[in-house]
C-alpha positions in Angstrom: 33.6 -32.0 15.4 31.7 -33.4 18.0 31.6 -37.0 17.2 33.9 -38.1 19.6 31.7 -36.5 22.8 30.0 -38.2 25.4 26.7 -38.7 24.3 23.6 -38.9 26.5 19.9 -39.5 25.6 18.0 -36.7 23.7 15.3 -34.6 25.3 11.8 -36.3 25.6 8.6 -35.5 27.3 7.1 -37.5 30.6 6.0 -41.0 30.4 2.8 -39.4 32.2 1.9 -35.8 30.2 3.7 -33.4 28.5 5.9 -30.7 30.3 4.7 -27.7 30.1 6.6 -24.9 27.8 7.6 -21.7 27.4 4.7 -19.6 26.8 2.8 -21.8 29.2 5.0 -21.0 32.2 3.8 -17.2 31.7 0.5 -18.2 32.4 1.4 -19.7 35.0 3.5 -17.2 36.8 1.4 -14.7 36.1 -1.3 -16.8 37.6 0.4 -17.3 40.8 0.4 -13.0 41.7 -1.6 -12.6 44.7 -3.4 -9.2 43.6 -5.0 -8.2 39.9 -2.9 -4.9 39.7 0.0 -7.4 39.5 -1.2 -9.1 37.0 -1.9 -6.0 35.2 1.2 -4.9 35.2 2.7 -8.6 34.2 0.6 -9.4 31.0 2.0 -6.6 28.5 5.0 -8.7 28.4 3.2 -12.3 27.5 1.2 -10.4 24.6 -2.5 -11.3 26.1 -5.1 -9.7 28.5 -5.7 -10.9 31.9 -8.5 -13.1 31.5 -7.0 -16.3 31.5 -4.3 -15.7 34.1 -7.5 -14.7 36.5 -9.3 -17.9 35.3 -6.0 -20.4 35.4 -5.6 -19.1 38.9 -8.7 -20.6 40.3 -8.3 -23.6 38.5 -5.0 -24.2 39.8 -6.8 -23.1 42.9 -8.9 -26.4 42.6 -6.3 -29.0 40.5 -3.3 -28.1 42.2 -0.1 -26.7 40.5 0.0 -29.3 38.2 0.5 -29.5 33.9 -3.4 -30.6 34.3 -4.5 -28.1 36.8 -2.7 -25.1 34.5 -4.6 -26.9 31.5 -7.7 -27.2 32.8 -9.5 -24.2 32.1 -8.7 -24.5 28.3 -9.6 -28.2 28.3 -12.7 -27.0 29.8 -13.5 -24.3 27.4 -12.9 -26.8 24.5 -15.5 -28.9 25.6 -18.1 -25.9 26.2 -17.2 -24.3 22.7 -18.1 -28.1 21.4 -21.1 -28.3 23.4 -22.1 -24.5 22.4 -21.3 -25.7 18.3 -23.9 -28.5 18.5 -26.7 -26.2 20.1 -25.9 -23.4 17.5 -26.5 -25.9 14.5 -29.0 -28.3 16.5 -31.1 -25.0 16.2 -31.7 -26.0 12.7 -30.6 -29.1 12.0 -30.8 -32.3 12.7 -28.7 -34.3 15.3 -26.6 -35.7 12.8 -25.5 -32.6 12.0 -25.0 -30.8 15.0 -22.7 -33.9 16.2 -20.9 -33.4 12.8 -20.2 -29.9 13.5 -18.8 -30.4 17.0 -16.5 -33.3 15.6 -15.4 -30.9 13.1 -14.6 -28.3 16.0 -13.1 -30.7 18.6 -11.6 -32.9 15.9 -9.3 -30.0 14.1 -5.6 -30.6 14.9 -5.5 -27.0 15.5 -8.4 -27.1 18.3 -6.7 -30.4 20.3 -3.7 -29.0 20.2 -4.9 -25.8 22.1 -7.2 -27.5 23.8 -4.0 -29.0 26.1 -2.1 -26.0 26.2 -2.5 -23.3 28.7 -2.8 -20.3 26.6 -6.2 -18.4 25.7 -6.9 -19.4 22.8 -9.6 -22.1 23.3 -11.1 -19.5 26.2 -11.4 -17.2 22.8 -13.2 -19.8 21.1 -15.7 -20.6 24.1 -16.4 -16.9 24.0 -16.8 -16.3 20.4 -19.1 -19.4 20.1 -21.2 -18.2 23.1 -21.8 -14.8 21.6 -22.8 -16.8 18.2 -25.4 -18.7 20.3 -26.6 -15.6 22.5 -27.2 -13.6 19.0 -28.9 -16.2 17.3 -31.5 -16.3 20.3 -31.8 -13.1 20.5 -32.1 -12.2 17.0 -34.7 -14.7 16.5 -36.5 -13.2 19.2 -37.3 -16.7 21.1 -37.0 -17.4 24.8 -36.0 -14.9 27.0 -34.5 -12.3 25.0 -33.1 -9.8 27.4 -31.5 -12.6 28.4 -29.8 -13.6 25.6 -28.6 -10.2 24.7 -26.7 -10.2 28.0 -25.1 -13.2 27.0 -24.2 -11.1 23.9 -22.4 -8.3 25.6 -20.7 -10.8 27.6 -19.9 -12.6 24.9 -18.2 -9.8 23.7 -16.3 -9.2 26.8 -15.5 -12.3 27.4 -13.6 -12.7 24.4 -11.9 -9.2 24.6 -10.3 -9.9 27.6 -9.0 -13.0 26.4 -7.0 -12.0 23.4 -6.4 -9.0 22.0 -7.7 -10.5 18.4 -11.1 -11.3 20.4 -12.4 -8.0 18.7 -11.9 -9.2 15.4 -13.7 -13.2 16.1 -17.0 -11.2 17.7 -17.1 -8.2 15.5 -17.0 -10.1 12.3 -19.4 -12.3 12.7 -21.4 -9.5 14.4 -21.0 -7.2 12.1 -22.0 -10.1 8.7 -25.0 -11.4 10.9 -25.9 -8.0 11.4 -25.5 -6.1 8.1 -27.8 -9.4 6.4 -30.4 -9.0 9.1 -30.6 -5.3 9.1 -30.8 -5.2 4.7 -33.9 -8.1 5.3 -35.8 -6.0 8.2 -34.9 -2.7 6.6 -33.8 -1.0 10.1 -31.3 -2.1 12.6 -31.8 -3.8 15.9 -31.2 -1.1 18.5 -31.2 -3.6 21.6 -29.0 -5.5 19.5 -26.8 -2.7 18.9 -26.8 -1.9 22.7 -25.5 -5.1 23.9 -23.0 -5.5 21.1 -21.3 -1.8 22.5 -21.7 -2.6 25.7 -19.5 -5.7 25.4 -16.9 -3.2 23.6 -16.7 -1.6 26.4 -14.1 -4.3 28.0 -11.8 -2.6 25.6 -11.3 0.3 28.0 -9.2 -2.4 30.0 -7.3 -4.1 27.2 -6.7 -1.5 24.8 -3.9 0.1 27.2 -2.6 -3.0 27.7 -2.4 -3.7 23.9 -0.4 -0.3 23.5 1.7 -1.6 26.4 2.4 -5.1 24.9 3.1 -3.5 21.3 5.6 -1.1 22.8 7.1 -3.9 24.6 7.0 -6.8 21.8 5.2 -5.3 18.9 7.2 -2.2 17.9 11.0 -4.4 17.7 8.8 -6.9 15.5 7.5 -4.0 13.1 11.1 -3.1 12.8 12.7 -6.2 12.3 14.6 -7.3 9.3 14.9 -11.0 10.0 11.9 -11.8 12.0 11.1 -15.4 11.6 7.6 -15.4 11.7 6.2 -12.8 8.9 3.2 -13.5 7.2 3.4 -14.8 3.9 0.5 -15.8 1.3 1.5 -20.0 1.7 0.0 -19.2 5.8 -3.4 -19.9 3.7 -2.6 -23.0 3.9 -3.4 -23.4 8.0 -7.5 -24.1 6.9 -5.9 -28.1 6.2 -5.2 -28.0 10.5 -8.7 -26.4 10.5 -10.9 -29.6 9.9 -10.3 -33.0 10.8 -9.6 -34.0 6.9 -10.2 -38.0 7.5 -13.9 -37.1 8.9 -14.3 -34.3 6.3 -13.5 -37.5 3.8 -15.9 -39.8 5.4 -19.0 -37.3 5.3 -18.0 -36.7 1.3 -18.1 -40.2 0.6 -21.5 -40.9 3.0 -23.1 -37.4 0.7 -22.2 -39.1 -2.4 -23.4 -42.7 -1.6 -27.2 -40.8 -0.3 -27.4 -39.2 -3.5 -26.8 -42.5 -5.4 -29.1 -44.0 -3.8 -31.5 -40.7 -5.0 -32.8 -40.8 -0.8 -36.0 -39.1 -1.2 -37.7 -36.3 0.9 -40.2 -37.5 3.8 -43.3 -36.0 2.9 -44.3 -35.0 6.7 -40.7 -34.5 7.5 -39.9 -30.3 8.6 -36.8 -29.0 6.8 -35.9 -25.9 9.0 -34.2 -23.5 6.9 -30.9 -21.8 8.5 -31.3 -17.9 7.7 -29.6 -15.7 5.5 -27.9 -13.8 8.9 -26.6 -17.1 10.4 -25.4 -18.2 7.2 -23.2 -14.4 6.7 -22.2 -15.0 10.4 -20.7 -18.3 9.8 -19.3 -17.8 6.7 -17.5 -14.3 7.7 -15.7 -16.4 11.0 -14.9 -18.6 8.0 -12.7 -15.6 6.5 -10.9 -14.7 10.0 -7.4 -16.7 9.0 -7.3 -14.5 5.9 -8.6 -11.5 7.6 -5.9 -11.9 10.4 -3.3 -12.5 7.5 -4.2 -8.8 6.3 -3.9 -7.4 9.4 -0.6 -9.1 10.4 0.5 -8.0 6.7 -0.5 -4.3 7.3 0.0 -4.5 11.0 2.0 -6.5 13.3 3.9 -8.1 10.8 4.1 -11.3 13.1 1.6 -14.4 12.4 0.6 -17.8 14.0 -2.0 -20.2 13.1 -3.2 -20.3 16.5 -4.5 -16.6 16.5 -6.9 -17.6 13.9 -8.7 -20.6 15.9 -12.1 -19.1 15.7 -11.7 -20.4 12.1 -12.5 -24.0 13.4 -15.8 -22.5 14.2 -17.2 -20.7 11.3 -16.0 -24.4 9.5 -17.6 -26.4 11.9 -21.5 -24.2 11.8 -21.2 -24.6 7.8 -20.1 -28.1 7.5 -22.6 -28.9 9.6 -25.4 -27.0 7.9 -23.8 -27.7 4.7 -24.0 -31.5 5.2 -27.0 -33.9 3.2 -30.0 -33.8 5.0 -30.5 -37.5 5.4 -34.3 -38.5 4.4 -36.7 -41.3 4.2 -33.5 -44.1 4.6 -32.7 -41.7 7.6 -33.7 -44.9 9.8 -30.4 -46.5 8.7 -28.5 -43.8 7.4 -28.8 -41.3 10.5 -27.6 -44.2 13.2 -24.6 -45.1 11.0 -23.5 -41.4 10.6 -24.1 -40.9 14.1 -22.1 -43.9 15.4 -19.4 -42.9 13.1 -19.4 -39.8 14.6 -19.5 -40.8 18.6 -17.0 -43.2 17.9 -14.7 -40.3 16.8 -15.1 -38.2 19.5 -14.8 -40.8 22.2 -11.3 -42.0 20.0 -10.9 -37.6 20.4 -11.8 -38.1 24.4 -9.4 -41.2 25.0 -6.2 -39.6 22.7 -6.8 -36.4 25.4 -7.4 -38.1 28.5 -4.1 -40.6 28.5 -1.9 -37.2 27.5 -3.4 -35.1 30.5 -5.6 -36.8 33.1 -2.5 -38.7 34.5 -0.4 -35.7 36.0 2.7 -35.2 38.3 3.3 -32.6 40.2 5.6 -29.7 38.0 8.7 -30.6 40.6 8.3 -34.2 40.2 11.1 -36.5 38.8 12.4 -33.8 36.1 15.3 -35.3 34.9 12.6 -37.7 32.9 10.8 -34.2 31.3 12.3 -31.4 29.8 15.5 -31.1 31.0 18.2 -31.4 28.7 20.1 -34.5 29.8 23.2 -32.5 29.4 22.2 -30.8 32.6 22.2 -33.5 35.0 25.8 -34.8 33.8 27.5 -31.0 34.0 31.0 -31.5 35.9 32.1 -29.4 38.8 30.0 -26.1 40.0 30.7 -23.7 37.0 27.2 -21.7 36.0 25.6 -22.7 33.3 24.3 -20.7 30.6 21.8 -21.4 28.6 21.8 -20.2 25.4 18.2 -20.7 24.4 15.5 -18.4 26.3 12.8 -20.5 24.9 14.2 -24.2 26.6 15.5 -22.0 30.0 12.6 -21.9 31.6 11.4 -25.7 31.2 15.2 -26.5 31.9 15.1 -24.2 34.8 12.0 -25.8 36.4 12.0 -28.9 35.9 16.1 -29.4 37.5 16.7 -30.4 40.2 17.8 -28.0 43.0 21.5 -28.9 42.8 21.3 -28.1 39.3 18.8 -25.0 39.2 21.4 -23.0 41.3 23.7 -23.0 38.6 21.6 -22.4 35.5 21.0 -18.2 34.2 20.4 -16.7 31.0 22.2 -14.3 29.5 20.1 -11.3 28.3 21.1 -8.5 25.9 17.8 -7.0 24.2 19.9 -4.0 22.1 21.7 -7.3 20.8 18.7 -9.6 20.7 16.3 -7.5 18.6 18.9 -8.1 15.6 18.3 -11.9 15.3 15.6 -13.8 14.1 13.2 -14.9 16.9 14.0 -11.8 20.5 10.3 -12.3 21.5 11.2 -15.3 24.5 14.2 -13.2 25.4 12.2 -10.1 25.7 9.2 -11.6 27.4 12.0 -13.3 30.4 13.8 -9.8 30.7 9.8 -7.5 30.9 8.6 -10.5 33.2 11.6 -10.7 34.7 10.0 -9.5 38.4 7.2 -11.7 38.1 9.2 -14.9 37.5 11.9 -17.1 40.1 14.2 -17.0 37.1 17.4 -15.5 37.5 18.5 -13.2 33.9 21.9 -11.4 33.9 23.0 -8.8 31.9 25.6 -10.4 28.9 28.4 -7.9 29.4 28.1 -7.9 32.8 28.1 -11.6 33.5 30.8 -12.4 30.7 32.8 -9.5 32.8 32.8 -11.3 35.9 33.6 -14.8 35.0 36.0 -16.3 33.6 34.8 -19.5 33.0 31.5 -21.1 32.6 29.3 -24.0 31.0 27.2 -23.3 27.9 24.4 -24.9 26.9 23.1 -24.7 23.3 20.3 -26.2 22.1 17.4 -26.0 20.0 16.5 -23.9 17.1 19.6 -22.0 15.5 17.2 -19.1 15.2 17.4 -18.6 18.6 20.7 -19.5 20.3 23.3 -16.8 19.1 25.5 -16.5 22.6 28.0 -19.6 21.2 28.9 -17.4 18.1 28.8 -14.0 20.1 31.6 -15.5 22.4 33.9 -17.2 19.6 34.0 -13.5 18.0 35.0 -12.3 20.9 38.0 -14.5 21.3 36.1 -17.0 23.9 37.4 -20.5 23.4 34.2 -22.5 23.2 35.4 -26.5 23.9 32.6 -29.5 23.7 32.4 -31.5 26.7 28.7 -33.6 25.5 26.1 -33.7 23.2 22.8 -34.5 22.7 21.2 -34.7 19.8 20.9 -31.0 18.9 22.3 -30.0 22.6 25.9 -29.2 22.7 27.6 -28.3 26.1 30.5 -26.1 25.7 32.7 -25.2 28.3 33.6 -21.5 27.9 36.9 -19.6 28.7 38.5 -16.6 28.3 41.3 -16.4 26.2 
């Protein structure tokens, strides 16, 4: 019963920007190695190849070692997969709907979210969306198209080296667009055909570090009885944080009121059709969240919405070419849709700009970030454990030195691969060099010391050293809380 405990306040983010977390802090230690064979060797354990960790390092390079300077290069690539969405369906459509489909991109929940968070997956997007403007070029046969078949293969490449399910967001598309175009020109496109294998080719760098990353993470998953994160049939549900719903809504409503009104054609006004190809292309990046269900169910057996964000963009080219052409009453219909529509994204730009643009330094201040308040009240020197691999890091970092000292984390991965969610405790004990974290061995530390400080918080699935220790005849006694956070001062019996 911890009702009677000291009580401090519960956790909350920065009055400035939110604190970076765990998966973030890989990027950015794996950023910070001074040579690319280091990095190499680091990014089997974080799951992803070495891409971003090359790219984040130059921006941090220019911003600083800040949460906005380790952001920056997704933020970026958000705004260039936006800016790449409108010229893709501004190809043949009007402006109205080219600005709808880059509100759809930017405005899907799934898309901000990534677009503040320094992993790949908004790099993957950029990518994908660049090889879907390079392959419309160049299969239309317009401008400069030697050109825009190099911007094919490194499209390709590009999103190969930033995840390993960048295969799967160019080659569908690819291989839709392709399959249509080829059945309508009866033969294929060998230039075509060239570029799209010579952007395969990156996959002589990533597939060995895929093998790596599945031996390291993938294999314990596949064999797993409890694993938190299985695929299920209800993950369908994840289109709903593909599209901004309230916009979708609004264009619905504006459709329906246009054909009320029975808005006629403009005789001398030239309706570009969107070909059959484009159309295949779209609609197959459409199909990539339950395509990456399949595979996860066959597979990996481990699924997240976010490693089917190139969805947002197969939505975003068909709502936009799917959208009412607006006609003869386009004089007042266009500038309303199209005001609607800027308003949305400046509303988008403002929400995005007050979380990030306003950054501390990581060091700065912590005890107003992530720590768990518990930390800065612990009595006496005793180490502190903490329990949770996932909060360590931002608890770790963001301490004060006085505290830091003390903290560690207790790793046992024979031990760990029997609970629901090992993956942050195997990614801190494979990183492990690469990191300033100190991680001891369980039986080793619990050994050693006779007493220590606990900390538990977070998600049950992942704190299982409090319940380890009472079995074996620890006495576990409450000294605070915090919301969730318990601190527990431990003692051999």
């Amino acid at each position: 019963d911890h009702r009677d405990l000291p009580s401090f306040p519960t956790r909350r983010s920065s009055d400035l920007t939110t604190p970076l977390w765990f998966d973030e802090f890989f990027t950015l230690f794996i950023s910070r190695l001074s040579s690319l064979s280091e990095m190499l060797r680091a990014v089997p354990a974080d799951g992803q190849p070495p891409l971003q960790h090359l790219l984040t390092h130059v921006f941090v390079r220019l911003f600083g070692e800040s949460e906005f300077g380790v952001r920056a290069l997704e933020l970026s690539c958000y705004l260039a997969a936006g800016l790449l969405t409108y010229r893709i369906v501004r190809r043949h459509g009007t402006a109205v709907q080219a600005l709808v489909a880059l509100v759809i991109l930017m405005g899907s929940s799934i898309s901000r979210g990534q677009a503040t968070t320094a992993r790949p997956y908004e790099l993957l997007v950029a990518f994908t969306a660049l090889t879907f403007a390079c392959w419309q070029l160049a299969a239309a046969k317009e401008g400069n198209r030697r050109l825009a078949l190099c911007g094919v293969a490194f499209g390709v490449a590009g999103s190969i080296l930033s995840h390993h399910f960048g295969i799967i967001h160019t080659g569908l598309l690819l291989a839709a667009g392709e399959a249509v175009r080829s059945i309508q020109r009866r033969r294929l496109d060998g230039w075509m055909l060239t570029a799209i294998g010579a952007g395969t080719l990156a996959l002589v760098i990533t597939l060995p570090l895929a093998h790596q990353s599945n031996l390291m993470l993938g294999e314990p998953v596949q064999h797993s009885a409890f694993f938190w994160a299985r695929p299920k049939a209800v993950d369908l549900v994840n289109y709903l944080v593909m599209v901004p719903l309230g916009l979708i809504l609004y264009i619905v409503l504006f459709g329906l009121l246009m054909q009320w009104k029975r808005i006629g054609p403009n005789g001398n006004e030239t309706v570009l059709q969107v070909p059959a190809y484009e159309w295949a292309a779209a609609g197959a990046l459409c199909l990539l969240l339950p395509v990456l269900l399949a595979l996860a169910f066959v597979k990996t057996g481990y699924f997240l919405p976010r490693y089917a964000v190139g969805t947002t963009l197969g939505l975003a080219l068909a709502g936009g070419w799917g959208i009412p052409r607006l006609r003869w009453y386009r004089r007042i219909a266009q500038p309303l849709l199209a005001l609607s529509t800027l308003l949305f994204l400046l509303l988008l730009a403002e929400q995005l700009v007050s979380e990030q643009i306003h950054h501390p330094v990581l060091h700065a201040d912590p005890g107003k970030s992530a720590v768990s308040p518990l930390l800065q009240g612990a009595p006496g020197d005793l180490p502190i454990v903490v329990a949770n691999a996932f909060d360590y890091i931002p608890d770790w970092w963001y301490s004060p030195s006085t505290v830091r000292r003390r903290l560690i984390y207790l790793s046992d991965v024979s031990f760990a691969v029997r609970q629901q969610d090992f993956l942050p405790e195997l990614s801190l004990v494979f990183d492990n060099r690469y990191t300033p974290l100190p991680v001891s061995d369980y039986a080793t530390f619990i050994a050693i010391h006779q007493r220590f400080l606990l900390l538990a918080s977070g998600e049950p699935r992942l704190v299982w050293v409090p319940a380890r220790l009472s079995e074996a005849g620890w006495r576990l006694t409450p000294t605070a809380k915090s919301g969730r956070d318990v601190l527990y001062l431990a003692e051999r019996m």
